[in-house]
C-alpha positions in Angstrom: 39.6 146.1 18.1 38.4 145.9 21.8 38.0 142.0 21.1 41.3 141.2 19.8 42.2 143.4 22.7 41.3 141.5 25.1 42.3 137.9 23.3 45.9 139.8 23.4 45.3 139.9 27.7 44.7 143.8 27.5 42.6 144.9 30.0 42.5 148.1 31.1 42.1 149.6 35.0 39.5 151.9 35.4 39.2 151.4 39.1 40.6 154.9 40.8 41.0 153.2 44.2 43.4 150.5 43.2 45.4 152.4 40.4 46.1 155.3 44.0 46.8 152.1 45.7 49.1 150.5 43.4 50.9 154.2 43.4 51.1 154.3 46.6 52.6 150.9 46.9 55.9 151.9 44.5 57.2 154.5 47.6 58.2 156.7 44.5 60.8 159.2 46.1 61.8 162.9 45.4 64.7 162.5 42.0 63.3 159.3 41.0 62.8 158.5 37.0 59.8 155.9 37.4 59.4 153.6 34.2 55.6 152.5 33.0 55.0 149.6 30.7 52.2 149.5 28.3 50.3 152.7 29.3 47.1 151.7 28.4 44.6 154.6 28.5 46.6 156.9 30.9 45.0 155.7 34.3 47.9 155.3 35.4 49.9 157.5 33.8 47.3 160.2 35.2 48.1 159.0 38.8 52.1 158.5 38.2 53.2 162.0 36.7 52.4 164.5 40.0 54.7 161.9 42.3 58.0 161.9 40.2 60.5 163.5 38.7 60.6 161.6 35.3 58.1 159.0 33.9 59.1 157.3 31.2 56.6 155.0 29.5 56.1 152.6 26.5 53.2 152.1 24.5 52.8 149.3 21.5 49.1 150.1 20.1 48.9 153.4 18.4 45.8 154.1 19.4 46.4 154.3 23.3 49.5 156.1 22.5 47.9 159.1 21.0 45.0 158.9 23.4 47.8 159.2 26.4 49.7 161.6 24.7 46.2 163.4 24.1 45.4 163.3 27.5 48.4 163.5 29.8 50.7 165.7 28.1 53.2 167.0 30.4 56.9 168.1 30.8 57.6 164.7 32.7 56.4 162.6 30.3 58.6 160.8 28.0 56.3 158.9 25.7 57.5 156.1 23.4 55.6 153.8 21.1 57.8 151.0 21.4 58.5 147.6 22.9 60.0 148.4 26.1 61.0 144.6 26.8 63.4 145.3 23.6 64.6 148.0 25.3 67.2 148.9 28.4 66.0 152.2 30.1 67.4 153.5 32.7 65.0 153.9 35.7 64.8 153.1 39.4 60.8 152.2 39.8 59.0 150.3 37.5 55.2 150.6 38.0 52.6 148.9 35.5 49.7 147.2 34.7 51.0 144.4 31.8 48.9 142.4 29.5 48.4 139.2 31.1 49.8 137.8 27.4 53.6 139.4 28.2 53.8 138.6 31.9 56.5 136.2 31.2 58.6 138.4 28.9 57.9 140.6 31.4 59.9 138.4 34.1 62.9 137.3 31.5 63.2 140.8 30.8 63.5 142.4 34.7 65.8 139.6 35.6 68.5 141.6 32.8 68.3 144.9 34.0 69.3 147.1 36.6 66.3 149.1 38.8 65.8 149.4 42.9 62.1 147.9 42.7 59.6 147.0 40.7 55.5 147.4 41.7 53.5 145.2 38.7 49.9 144.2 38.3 50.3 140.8 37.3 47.7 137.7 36.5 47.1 135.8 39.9 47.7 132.5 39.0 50.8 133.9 37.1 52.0 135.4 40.3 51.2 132.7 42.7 53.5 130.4 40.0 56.9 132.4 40.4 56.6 132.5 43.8 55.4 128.6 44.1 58.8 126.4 45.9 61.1 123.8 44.3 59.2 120.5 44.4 55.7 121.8 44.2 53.3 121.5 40.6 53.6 125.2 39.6 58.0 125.3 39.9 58.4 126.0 37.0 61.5 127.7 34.5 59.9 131.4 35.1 59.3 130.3 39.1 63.2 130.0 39.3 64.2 132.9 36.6 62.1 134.9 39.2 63.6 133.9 42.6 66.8 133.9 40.9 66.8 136.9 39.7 64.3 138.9 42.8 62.6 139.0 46.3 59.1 138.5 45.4 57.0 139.9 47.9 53.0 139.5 47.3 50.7 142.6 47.6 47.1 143.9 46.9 44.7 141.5 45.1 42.7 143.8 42.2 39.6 141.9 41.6 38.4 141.6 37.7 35.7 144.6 37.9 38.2 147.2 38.4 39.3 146.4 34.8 37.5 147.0 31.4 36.8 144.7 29.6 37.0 142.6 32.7 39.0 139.6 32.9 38.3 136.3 33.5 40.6 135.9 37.1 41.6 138.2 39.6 44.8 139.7 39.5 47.5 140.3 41.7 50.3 143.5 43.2 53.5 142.1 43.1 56.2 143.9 44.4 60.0 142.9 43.0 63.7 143.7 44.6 66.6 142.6 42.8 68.7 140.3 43.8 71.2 138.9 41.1 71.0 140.1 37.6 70.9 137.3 34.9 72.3 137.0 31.2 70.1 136.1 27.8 72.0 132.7 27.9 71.8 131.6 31.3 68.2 131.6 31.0 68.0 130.0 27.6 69.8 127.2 29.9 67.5 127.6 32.9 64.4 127.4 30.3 66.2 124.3 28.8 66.8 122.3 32.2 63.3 122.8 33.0 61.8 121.4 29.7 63.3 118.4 31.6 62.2 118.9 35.0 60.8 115.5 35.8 64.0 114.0 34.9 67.1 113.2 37.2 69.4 115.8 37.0 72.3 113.7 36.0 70.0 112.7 32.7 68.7 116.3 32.3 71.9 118.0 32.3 73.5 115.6 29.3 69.9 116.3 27.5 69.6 120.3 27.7 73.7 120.6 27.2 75.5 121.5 30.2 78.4 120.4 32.1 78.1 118.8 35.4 79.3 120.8 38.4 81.0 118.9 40.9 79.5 121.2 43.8 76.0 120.2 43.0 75.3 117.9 46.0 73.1 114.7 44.4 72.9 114.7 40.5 69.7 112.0 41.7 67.6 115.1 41.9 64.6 115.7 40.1 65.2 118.6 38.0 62.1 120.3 39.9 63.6 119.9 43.2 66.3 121.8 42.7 66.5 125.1 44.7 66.9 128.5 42.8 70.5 128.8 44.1 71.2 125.4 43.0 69.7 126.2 39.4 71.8 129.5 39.2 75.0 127.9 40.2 74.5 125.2 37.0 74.1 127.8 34.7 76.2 130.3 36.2 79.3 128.2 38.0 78.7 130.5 40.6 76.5 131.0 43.7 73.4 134.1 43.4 73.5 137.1 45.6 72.3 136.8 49.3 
């Protein structure tokens, strides 16, 4: 079980220093309901329930859901073995430690929903690829769906050995603050410009379906040039949130 585990990107922290660092992080304030994805074994969950008001966490594998209900139970707690990235809870923190395997449904997903910030333990060359510019190798659809959609800020690094079974790469704190909320089919269309994003924008946008706008300033752009605000006003008609 531990194996396919760990094929699925599930690796668990076990370091105490980094889970009361990552805690500490999130700023979690008096009346705040904090959300945790994918609880793991409760390290987290251990650490999370004495500093707010409401924790509400998701679970997919049985197993560490009855071992966190087993060993956290508290008044709190609101426990649910679920898919939380099919889901819309309310919440204003989100603090977790994801599978390295859901980091990008993890991005799509906070881009929909409404929250004040997000604190998220997330694969370092995953992180280091939504925050990499237009025009650089790792732009990619998620890079914009990310700056689009939040100011990414970059915190702690968590080196493999505080997790078990350890990874293969280091991960990364990354800290998220929204800053324009996006819709299922505006990044279907981001997603579908970029399968294109060596091609000249005036190509790419006949080829992935969408109209021309006459704002855009030089349809000669390579699709991976274009800026996140430029990519939101394609799919949008409309200019992102300062």
């Amino acid at each position: 079980m531990d194996m396919k585990r760990q094929r699925l990107g599930q690796h668990y922290l076990v370091d105490p220093d980094a889970v009361r660092r990552i805690v500490a992080a999130a700023q979690i304030g008096r009346g705040e309901t904090v959300l945790e994805i994918g609880t793991g074994r409760g390290a987290l969950t251990r650490e999370l329930l004495p500093v707010c008001e409401r924790l509400v966490a998701y679970e997919l594998d049985p197993a560490n859901f009855e071992a966190t209900l087993g060993a956290v139970g508290a008044r709190n707690l609101e426990l649910h073995l679920a898919d939380a990235f099919r889901e819309r809870p309310a919440f204003d923190v989100l603090v977790a430690t994801l599978p390295y395997s859901r980091s990008a449904d993890f991005v799509e997903w906070l881009s929909q929903v409404e929250y004040d910030r997000a604190v998220v333990v997330l694969q370092e060359d995953f992180v280091q690829k939504i925050i990499s510019p237009p025009g650089s190798r790792g732009y990619r659809a998620i890079s914009a769906i990310a700056q689009i959609s939040s100011a990414v800020r970059l915190g702690d690094r968590i080196g493999r050995e505080a997790f078990s079974p350890q990874p293969r790469v280091d991960s990364r704190v990354a800290l998220f603050v929204p800053r324009t909320r996006l819709r299922r089919p505006q990044i279907t269309l981001v997603k579908r410009l970029f399968a294109l994003r060596r091609r000249k924008l005036s190509s790419a946008l006949i080829h992935a379906g969408i109209g021309a706008n006459a704002a855009l300033p030089n349809l000669s752009k390579r699709v991976f040039h274009l800026s996140p605000a430029e990519v939101y006003q394609l799919v949008s008609g409309a200019p992102p949130a300062a």
